[in-house]
C-alpha positions as CSV (number, residue, x, y, z in Angstrom):
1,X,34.3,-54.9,32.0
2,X,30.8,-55.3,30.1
3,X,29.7,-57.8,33.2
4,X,30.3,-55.0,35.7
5,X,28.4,-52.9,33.8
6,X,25.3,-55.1,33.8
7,X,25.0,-55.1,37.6
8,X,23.9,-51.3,38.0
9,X,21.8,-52.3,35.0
10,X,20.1,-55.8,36.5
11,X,19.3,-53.5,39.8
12,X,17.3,-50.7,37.8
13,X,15.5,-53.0,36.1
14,X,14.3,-54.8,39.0
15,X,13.4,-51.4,40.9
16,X,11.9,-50.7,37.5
17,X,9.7,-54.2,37.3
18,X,8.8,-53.8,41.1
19,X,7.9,-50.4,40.5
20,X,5.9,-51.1,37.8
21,X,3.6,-53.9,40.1
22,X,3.1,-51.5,43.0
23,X,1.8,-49.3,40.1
24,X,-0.7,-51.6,38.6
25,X,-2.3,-52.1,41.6
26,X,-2.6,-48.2,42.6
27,X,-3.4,-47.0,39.2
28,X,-6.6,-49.9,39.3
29,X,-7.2,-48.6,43.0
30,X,-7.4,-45.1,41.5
31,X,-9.6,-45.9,38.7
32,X,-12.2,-47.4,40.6
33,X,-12.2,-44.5,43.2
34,X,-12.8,-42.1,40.0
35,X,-16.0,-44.5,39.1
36,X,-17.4,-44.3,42.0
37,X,-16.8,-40.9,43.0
38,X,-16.4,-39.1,39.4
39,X,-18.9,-41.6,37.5
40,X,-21.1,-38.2,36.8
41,X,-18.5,-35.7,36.3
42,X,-20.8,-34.3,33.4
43,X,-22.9,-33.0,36.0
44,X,-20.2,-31.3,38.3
45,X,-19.3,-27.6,37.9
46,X,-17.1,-25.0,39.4
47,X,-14.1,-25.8,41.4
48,X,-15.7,-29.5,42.1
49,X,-15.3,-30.2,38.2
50,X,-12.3,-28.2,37.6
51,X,-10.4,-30.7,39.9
52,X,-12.6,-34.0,38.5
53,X,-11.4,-33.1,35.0
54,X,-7.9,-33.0,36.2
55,X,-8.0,-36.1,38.2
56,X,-9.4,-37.8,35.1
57,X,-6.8,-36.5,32.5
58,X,-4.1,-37.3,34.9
59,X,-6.0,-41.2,35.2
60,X,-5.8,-41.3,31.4
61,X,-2.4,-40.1,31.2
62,X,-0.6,-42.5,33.9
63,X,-2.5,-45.4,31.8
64,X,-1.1,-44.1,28.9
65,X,2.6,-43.3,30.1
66,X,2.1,-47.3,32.4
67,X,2.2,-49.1,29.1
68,X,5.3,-47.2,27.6
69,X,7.3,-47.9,30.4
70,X,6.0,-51.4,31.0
71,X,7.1,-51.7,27.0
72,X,10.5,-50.4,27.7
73,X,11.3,-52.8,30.7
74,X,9.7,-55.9,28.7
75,X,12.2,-54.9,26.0
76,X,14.9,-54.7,28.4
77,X,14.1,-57.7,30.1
78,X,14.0,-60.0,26.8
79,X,17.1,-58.4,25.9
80,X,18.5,-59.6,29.2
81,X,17.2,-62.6,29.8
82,X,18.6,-64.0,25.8
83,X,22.0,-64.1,27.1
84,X,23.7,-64.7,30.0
85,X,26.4,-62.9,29.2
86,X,25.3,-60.3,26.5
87,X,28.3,-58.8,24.4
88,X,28.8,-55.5,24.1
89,X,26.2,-53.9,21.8
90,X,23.7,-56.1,23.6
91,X,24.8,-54.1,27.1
92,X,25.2,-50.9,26.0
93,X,21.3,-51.3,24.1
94,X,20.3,-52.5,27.6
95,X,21.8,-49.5,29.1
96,X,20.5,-47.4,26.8
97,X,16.9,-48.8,27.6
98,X,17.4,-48.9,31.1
99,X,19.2,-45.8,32.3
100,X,19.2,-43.3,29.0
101,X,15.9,-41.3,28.0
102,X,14.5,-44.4,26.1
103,X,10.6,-43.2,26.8
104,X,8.9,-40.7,24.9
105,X,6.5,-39.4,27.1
106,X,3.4,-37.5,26.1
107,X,2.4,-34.4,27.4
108,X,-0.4,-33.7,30.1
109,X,-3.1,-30.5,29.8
110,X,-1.4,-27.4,30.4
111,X,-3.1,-26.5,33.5
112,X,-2.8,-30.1,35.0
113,X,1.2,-29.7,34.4
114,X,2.4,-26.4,35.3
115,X,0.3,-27.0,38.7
116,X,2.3,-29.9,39.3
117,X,5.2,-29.4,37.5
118,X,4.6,-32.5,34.6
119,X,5.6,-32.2,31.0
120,X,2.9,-30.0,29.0
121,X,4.8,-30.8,25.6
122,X,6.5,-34.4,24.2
123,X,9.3,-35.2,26.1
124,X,12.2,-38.3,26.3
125,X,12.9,-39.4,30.1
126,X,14.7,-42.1,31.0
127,X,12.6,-44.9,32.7
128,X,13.5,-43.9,36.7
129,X,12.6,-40.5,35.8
130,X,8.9,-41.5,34.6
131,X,8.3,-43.6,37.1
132,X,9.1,-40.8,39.7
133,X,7.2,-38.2,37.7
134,X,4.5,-41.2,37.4
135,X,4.6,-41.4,41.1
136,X,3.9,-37.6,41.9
137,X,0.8,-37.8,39.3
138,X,-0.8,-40.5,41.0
139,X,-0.7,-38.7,43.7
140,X,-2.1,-35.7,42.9
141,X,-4.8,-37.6,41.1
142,X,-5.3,-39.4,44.2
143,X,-5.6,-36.3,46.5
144,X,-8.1,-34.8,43.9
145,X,-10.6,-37.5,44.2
146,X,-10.1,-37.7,47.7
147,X,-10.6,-34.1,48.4
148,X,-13.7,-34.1,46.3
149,X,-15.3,-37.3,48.2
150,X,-14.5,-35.8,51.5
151,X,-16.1,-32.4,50.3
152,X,-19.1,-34.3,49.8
153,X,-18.8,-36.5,52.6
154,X,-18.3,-33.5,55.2
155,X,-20.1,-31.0,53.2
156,X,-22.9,-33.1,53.3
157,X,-23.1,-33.8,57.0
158,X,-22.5,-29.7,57.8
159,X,-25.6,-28.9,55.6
160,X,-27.9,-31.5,57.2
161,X,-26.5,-30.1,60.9
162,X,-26.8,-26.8,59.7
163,X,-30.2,-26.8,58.2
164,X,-31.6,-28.7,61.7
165,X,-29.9,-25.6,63.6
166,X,-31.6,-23.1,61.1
167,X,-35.4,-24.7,61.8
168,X,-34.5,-24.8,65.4
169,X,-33.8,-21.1,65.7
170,X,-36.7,-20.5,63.2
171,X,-39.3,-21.7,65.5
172,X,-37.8,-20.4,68.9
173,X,-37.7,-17.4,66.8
174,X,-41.6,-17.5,65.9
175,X,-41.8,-18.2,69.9
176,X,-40.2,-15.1,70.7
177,X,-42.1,-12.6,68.1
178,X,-38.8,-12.2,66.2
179,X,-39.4,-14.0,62.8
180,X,-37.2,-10.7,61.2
181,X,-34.1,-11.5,62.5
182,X,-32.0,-10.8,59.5
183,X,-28.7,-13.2,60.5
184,X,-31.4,-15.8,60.4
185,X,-33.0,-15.0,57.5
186,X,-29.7,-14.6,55.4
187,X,-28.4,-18.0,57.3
188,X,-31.8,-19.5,55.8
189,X,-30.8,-18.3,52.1
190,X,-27.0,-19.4,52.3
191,X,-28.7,-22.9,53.3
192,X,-30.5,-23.6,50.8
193,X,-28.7,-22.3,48.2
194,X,-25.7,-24.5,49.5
195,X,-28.2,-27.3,49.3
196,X,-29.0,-26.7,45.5
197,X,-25.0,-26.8,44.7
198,X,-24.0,-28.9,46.7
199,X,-24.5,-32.5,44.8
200,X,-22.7,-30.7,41.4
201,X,-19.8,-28.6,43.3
202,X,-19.1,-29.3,46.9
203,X,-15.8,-27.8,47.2
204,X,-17.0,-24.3,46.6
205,X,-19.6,-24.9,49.1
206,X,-17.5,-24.2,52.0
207,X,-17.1,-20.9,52.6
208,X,-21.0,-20.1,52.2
209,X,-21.0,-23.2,55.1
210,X,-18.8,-21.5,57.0
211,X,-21.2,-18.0,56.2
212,X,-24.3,-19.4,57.5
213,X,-22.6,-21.4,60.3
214,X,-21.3,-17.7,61.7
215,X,-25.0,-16.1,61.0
216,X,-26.7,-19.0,63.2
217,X,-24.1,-18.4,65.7
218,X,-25.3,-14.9,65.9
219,X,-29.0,-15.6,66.0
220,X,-28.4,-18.3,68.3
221,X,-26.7,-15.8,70.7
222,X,-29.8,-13.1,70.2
223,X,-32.6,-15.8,70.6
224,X,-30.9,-16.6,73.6
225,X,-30.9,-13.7,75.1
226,X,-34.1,-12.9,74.1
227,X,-35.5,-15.8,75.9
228,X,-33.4,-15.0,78.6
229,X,-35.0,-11.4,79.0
230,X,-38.3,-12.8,78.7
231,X,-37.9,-15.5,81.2
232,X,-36.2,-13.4,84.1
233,X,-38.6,-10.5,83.6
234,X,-40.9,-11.1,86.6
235,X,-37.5,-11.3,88.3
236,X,-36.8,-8.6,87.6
237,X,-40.1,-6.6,87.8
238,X,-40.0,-8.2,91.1
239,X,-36.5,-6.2,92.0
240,X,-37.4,-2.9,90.7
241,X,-40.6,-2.9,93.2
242,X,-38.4,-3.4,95.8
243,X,-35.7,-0.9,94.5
244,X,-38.3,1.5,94.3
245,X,-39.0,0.7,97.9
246,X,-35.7,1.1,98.7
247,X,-35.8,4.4,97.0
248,X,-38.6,5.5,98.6
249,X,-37.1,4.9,102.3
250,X,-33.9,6.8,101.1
251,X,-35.9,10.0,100.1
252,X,-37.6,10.1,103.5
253,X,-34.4,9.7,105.6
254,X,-33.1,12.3,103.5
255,X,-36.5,14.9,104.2
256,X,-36.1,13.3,108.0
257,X,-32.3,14.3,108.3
258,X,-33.2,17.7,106.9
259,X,-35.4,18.5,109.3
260,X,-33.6,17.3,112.8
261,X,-30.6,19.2,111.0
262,X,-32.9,22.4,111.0
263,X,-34.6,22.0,114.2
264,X,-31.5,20.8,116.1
265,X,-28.4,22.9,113.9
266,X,-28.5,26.5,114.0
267,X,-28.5,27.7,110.1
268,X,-27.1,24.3,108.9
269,X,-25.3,24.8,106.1
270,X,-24.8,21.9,102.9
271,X,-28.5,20.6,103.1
272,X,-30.1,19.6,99.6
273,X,-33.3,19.2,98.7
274,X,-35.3,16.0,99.4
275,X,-36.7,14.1,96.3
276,X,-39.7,15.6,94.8
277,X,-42.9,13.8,95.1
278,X,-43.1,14.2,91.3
279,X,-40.0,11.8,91.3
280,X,-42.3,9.1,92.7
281,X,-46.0,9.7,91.6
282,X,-46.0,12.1,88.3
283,X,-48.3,10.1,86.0
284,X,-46.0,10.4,82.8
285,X,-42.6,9.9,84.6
286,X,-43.2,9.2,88.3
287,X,-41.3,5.6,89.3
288,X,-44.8,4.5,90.5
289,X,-47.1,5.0,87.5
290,X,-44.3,3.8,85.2
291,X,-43.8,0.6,87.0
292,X,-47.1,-0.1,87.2
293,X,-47.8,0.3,83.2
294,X,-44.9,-1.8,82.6
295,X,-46.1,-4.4,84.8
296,X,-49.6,-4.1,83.1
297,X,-47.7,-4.6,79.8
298,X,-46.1,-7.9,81.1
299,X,-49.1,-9.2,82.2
300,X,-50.7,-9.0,78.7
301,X,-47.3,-10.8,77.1
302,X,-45.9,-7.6,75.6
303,X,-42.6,-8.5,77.1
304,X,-39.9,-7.4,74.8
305,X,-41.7,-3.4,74.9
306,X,-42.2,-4.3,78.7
307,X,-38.6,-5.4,79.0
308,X,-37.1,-2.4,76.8
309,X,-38.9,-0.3,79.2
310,X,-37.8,-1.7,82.3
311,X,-34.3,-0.7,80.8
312,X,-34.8,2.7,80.8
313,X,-36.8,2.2,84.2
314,X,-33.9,0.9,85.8
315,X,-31.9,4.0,84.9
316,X,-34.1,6.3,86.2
317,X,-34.4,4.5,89.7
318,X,-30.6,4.2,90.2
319,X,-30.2,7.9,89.0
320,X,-32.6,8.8,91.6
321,X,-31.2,6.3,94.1
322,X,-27.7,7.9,94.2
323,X,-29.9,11.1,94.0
324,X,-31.3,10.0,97.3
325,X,-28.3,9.0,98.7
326,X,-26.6,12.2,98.4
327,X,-29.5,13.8,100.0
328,X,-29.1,11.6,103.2
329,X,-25.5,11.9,103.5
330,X,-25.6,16.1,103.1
331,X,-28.8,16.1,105.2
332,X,-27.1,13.9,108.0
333,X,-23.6,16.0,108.0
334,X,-24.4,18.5,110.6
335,X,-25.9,16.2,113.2
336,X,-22.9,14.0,112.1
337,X,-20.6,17.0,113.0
338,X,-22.2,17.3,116.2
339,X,-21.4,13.9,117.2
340,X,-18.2,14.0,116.5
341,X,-17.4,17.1,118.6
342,X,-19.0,15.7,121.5
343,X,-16.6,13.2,120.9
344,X,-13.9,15.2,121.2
345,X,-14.7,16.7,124.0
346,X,-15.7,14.0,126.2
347,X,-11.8,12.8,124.8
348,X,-10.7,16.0,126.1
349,X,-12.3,16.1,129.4
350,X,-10.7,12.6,130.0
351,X,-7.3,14.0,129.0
352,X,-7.9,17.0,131.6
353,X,-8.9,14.4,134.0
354,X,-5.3,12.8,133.6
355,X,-3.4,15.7,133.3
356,X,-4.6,17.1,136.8
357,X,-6.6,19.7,135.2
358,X,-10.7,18.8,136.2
359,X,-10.9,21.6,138.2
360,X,-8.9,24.2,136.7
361,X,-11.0,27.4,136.2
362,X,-10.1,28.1,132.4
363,X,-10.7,24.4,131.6
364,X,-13.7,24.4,133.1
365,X,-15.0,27.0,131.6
366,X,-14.3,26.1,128.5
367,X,-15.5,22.7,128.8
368,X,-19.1,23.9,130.3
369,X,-19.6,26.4,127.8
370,X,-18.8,23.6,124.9
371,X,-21.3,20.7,126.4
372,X,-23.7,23.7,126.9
373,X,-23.7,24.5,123.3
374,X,-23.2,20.6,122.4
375,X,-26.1,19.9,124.0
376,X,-28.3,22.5,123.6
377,X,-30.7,23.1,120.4
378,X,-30.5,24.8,117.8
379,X,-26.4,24.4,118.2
380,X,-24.0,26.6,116.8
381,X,-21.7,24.4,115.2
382,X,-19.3,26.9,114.3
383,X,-19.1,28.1,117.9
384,X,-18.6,24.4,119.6
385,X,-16.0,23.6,117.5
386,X,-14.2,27.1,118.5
387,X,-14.5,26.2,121.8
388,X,-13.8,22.2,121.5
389,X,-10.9,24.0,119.7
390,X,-10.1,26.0,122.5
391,X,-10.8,23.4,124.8
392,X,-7.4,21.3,123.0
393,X,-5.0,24.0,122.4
394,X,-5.5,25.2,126.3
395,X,-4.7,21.8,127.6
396,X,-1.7,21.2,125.0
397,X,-0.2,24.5,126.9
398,X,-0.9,22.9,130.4
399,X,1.1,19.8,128.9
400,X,3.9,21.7,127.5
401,X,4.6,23.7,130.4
402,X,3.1,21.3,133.4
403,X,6.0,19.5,135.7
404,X,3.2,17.2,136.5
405,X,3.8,13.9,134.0
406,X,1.1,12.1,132.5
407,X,0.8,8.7,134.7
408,X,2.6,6.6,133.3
409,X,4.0,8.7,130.7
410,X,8.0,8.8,130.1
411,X,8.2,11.7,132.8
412,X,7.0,9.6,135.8
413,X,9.1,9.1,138.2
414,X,9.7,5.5,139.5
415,X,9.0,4.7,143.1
């Protein structure tokens, strides 16, 4: 009975001594990661030594807890190794060493154990038990110092990037007049305050990183668009002297359609008003003028005011554009009318034509008295389209009431 109870026994102990080997070689790893990463943890402060001083207590603890349980299993493995086949006492003291709560372990800081869920007062464990909790500590202690060197490593590398970016866009932004940009100037002072804390507490450097990483991105966009502005601006000065040509030619067809409506429409009715000349040449707000001191101020490397004012330049021109437009198209209407009623009655005459009806006296009079008006000036609008009127419903009688088909309409008769 006492030999089957030894083999559970032999099996933890070996897990146990194996254990305890793998350990020895990470607990060493782990120590000479805190030297070289933690060697001045004096100097650290904020979050950065808050998690130093717990990978070091839990360093000084897993030492502390290795050598009780590397006592216990030394103990067990004399007591095992004395006699082949121990008698009882002997197993039930291994057993008791092995797989009861033979280890007294001491307690870690408060704040290091309820984190991580590790004894904060004395406490006995059985051998498996510390080795597991052992386990999870080294762990912890391992991700500390590794999230502290990779703060540095990475913080580091984003403050060197990040300062570059920041000179860059402060001498584009001397090159553009616009040293007050305040994203810059605030990126600037998260910068270099992130420099200054960076060697004693990287991990609380990030989000101030991640601050002056968003401001750049800002500036970056502005500047751009700055120098953007500034280098299309003779583009663009360029466009708005031929928009104001355009302008120009669209006012003039207007005051030109007004006045073939007038001398060719009898009392034309709709007509608007041509653009003033004041729209073109007034010295404080004529197109001209304006364009011309903006130019001016281009030429002498005021761009950003000349750029601003090209802005509100722009707006003006297309206002008066669409003002222009809507002049032509009113001022073309009647003569547009006109057309299309000769239209219609060169459509009608064609249907009379068809219908058999050239010569018949009402059609004829009708149709002579409409081309007489249509093509007489000043025409009476309103009266050609009486007659074109007239004109239609007269022959749509003659159709309704006609035996004569249309040729080759669905009355014809086949031959």
């Amino acid at each position: 009975m006492d030999d089957l109870r030894l083999g559970p026994i032999d099996d933890t102990l070996k897990q146990l001594e194996a254990g305890l080997s793998a350990m020895t070689a990470n607990l060493v790893d782990l120590e000479a990661a805190t030297t070289t990463h933690l060697a001045g943890a004096a100097s650290l402060s904020g979050e950065t030594a808050a998690r130093a001083e717990e990978a070091l207590a839990l360093v000084g603890w897993l030492w502390s807890q290795y050598l009780c349980l590397q006592q216990v299993v030394q103990e067990a493995r004399g007591l095992r190794s004395s006699r082949r086949h121990p008698d009882r006492p002997r197993v039930e003291q291994l057993e008791q060493l092995v797989t009861g709560q033979s280890v007294l372990v001491t307690p870690v800081p408060s704040a290091v154990g309820d984190r991580l869920a590790l004894p904060t007062t004395a406490v006995s464990m059985s051998p498996c038990d510390l080795r597991d909790t052992m386990e999870r500590a080294l762990e912890a202690a391992r991700t500390d110092v590794t999230t502290i060197e990779e703060a540095w490593a990475e913080g580091l590398g984003r403050l060197e990037r990040l300062t570059a970016d920041w000179q860059s866009l402060t001498v584009s932004a001397a090159g553009l007049d616009d040293d007050d940009d305040p994203d810059l100037i605030s990126a600037g002072e998260l910068v270099r305050a992130a420099a200054l804390a960076m060697s004693s507490d990287p991990l609380s450097q990030t989000e101030a990183l991640d601050e002056a990483d968003t401001r750049l991105g800002r500036a970056r966009s502005r500047l751009s668009d700055l120098a953007s502005r500034r280098e299309g601006l003779p583009a663009r000065l360029d466009a708005a002297h031929r928009l104001l040509e355009a302008v120009a030619e669209l006012a003039a067809e207007g005051r030109a359609a007004g006045d073939r409506a007038r001398e060719k429409i009898a009392d034309p009715r709709g007509l608007e008003s041509p653009l003033s000349a004041a729209t073109f040449d007034d010295e404080r707000r004529g197109l001209r003028p304006w364009l011309k001191r903006l130019s001016a101020a281009a030429a002498k490397g005021a761009w950003r005011e000349a750029g601003a004012g090209l802005d509100e330049w722009e707006r003006a021109a297309v206002a008066a554009q669409l003002a222009a437009q809507r002049v032509v198209a009113a001022n073309s209407a009647p003569l547009n009318v006109r057309a299309e009623l000769r239209g219609r009655l060169d459509a009608l005459s064609a249907k009379a034509a068809r219908l058999g009806l050239a010569e018949d006296p009402a059609v004829t009079a009708l149709r002579a008295q409409a081309r007489a008006m249509l093509y007489s000036a000043p025409c009476d609008l309103q009266r050609a389209d009486a007659l074109v009127n007239s004109l239609a419903v007269t022959l749509s009688r003659h159709q309704q009431t006609s035996s004569v088909p249309e040729p080759g309409g669905p009355g014809e008769r086949r031959r």
